[in-house]
N, C-alpha and C positions, 0 to 999 in steps of 0.2 A: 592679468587682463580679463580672465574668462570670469574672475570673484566680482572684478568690478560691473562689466556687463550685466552681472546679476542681481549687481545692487543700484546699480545706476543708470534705471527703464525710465521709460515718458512717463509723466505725471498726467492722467487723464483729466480733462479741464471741471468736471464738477466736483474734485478735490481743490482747486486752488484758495475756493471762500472760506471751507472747513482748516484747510492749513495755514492760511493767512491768521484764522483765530484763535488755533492754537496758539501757532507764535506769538500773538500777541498776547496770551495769557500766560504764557511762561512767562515772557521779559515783565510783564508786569506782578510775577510771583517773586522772580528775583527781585526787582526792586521794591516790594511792601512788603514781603514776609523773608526772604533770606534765600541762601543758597539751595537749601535741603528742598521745597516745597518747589522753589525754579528748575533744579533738576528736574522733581516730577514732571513738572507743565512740559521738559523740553523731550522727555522720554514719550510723553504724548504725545507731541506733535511729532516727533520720527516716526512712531506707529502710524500715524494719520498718516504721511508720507509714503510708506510702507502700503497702505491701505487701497492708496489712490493710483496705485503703481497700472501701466497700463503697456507690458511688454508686446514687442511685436511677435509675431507666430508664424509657423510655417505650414498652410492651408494647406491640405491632399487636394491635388490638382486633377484628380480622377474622376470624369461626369460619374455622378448616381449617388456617390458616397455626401451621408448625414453626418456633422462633426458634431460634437457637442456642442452647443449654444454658453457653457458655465465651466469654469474652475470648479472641480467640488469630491464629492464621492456620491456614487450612485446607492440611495437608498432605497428605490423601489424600480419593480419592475413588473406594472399590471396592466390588465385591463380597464379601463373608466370614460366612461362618457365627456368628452369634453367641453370645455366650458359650454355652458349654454348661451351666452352673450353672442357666439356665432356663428350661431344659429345654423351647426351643424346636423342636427340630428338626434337622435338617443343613442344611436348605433354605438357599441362601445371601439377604443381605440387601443393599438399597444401603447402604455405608454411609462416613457424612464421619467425619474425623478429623480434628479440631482440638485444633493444640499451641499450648501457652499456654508463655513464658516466664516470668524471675521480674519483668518490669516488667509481667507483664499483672494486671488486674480477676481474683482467684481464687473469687470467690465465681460458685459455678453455679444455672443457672437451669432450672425444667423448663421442657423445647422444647415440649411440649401438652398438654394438661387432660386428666383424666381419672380413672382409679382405679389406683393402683400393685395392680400384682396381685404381683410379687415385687422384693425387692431380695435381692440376696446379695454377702455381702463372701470375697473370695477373697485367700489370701495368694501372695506370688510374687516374683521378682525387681524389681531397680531398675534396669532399662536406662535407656537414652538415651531418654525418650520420642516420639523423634522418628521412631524405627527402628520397621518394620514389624512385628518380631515384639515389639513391644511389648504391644500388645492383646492377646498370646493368654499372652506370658511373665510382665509384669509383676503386680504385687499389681490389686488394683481391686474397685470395687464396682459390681455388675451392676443395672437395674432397669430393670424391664418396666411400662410403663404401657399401658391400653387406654383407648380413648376410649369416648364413649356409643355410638356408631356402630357399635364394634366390631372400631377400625384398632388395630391393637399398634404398640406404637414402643418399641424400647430404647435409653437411653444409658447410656454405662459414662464412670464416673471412673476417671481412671488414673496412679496413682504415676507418677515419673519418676526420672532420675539423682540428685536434688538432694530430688525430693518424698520424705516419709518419713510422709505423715499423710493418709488420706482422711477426710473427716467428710463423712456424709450423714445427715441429718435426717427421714427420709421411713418410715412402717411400711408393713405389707403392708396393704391395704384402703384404704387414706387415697384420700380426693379431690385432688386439686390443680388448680391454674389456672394458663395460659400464662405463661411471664414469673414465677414468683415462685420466691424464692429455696428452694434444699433442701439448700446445701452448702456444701464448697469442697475443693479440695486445696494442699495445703502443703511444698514451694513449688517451682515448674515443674512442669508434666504434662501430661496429655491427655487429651481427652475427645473419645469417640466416640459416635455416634448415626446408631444401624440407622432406617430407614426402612418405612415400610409398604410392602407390596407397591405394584407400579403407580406408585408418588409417584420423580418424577424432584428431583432439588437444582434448587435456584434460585441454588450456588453455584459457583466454582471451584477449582481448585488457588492457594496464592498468595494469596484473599482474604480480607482483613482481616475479621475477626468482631467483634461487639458481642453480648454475651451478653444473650439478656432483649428484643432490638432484631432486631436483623440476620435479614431472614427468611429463613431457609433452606430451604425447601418450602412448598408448597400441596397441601394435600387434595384442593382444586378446579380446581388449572391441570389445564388439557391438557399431553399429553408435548409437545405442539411449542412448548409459550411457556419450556420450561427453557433454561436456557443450557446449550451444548455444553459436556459436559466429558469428559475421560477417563476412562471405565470399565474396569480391568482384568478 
């Protein structure tokens, strides 16, 4: 029961077009070129399936705590000005980067509640999402969220080499809640999230994220309970 559970999650709805087309490229592999080539098409579309997968999660229910917004591994963890589109300031921010592959969970989640004050979609390059000047060169879409309290926090979605489609769900004014879903990008990319002043990660270089789960900050730690990590 618990194999199948793992294989047999919701299909988030902007995989249904992409999988409808696979499928129909297999059945039409099988019937104009043979068995061998229609396998391929149908190993495809499993992966597409695979791809589009959009499990449910279990939020930390604790006011203050920032979850990861991405499935991924965290490859950076610095300081940088955030985007400029809103029209936050130069002030630099902490902030993680988490790069997602094409076997990861692509549906994004917001990291903490509050009222989106902007989102803005910027066009740009398709680098290597992996590469640092990814964040400032590639396409993406910017959003600023403020809490009741009045902590800002931004994260940006971010095209990659292979990503060609951001989809965010979110207006300017909206409310949201920890942990629920506002997205995805399609397919490999990365997703960054600046940090409020004062708030140190609760993460590393290297570690494994769970979008919607994985806490990646507290509002309420002290700086001395964060794990060490490198700050450039």
């Amino acid at each position: 029961m618990d194999t199948l559970k793992t294989v047999l999650v919701p299909i988030n709805k902007e995989g249904h077009l992409f999988i409808a087309i696979f499928a129909i490229v297999a059945l039409a592999l099988f019937l104009l070129t043979g068995p061998f080539l229609g396998w391929v098409g149908i190993i495809l579309t499993a992966w597409c399936v695979y791809f589009f997968r959009d499990p449910d999660r279990h939020v930390p229910t604790r006011d203050g705590v920032i979850v990861s917004p991405a499935d991924g591994v965290v490859q950076l963890v610095e300081r940088a000005v955030p985007p400029e589109e809103l029209g936050l300031g130069n002030d630099p921010m902490l902030r993680v980067s988490v790069f997602l592959n094409v076997f990861n969970v692509h549906v994004n989640r917001i990291p903490l509640g509050g009222k989106v004050i902007k989102s803005v979609y910027r066009p740009g390059k398709f680098l290597n999402a992996a590469m640092d000047k990814a964040s400032e060169e590639n396409e993406r879409q910017a959003v600023h969220v403020r809490t009741e309290d009045g902590k800002d926090i931004v994260f940006v979605q971010i095209a990659g080499l292979v990503a060609r489609r951001i989809v965010c769900n979110l207006n300017e004014g909206q409310d949201v809640k920890t942990g629920e879903r506002f997205g995805m990008i399609r397919f490999g990319s990365r997703t960054d999230i600046y940090l409020p002043d004062g708030v140190e990660p609760l993460v590393g270089v290297g570690q494994i994220m769970i979008g919607g789960e994985t806490i990646l900050a507290d509002l309420s730690a002290k700086n001395e309970t964060a794990v060490a990590v490198e700050v450039r």
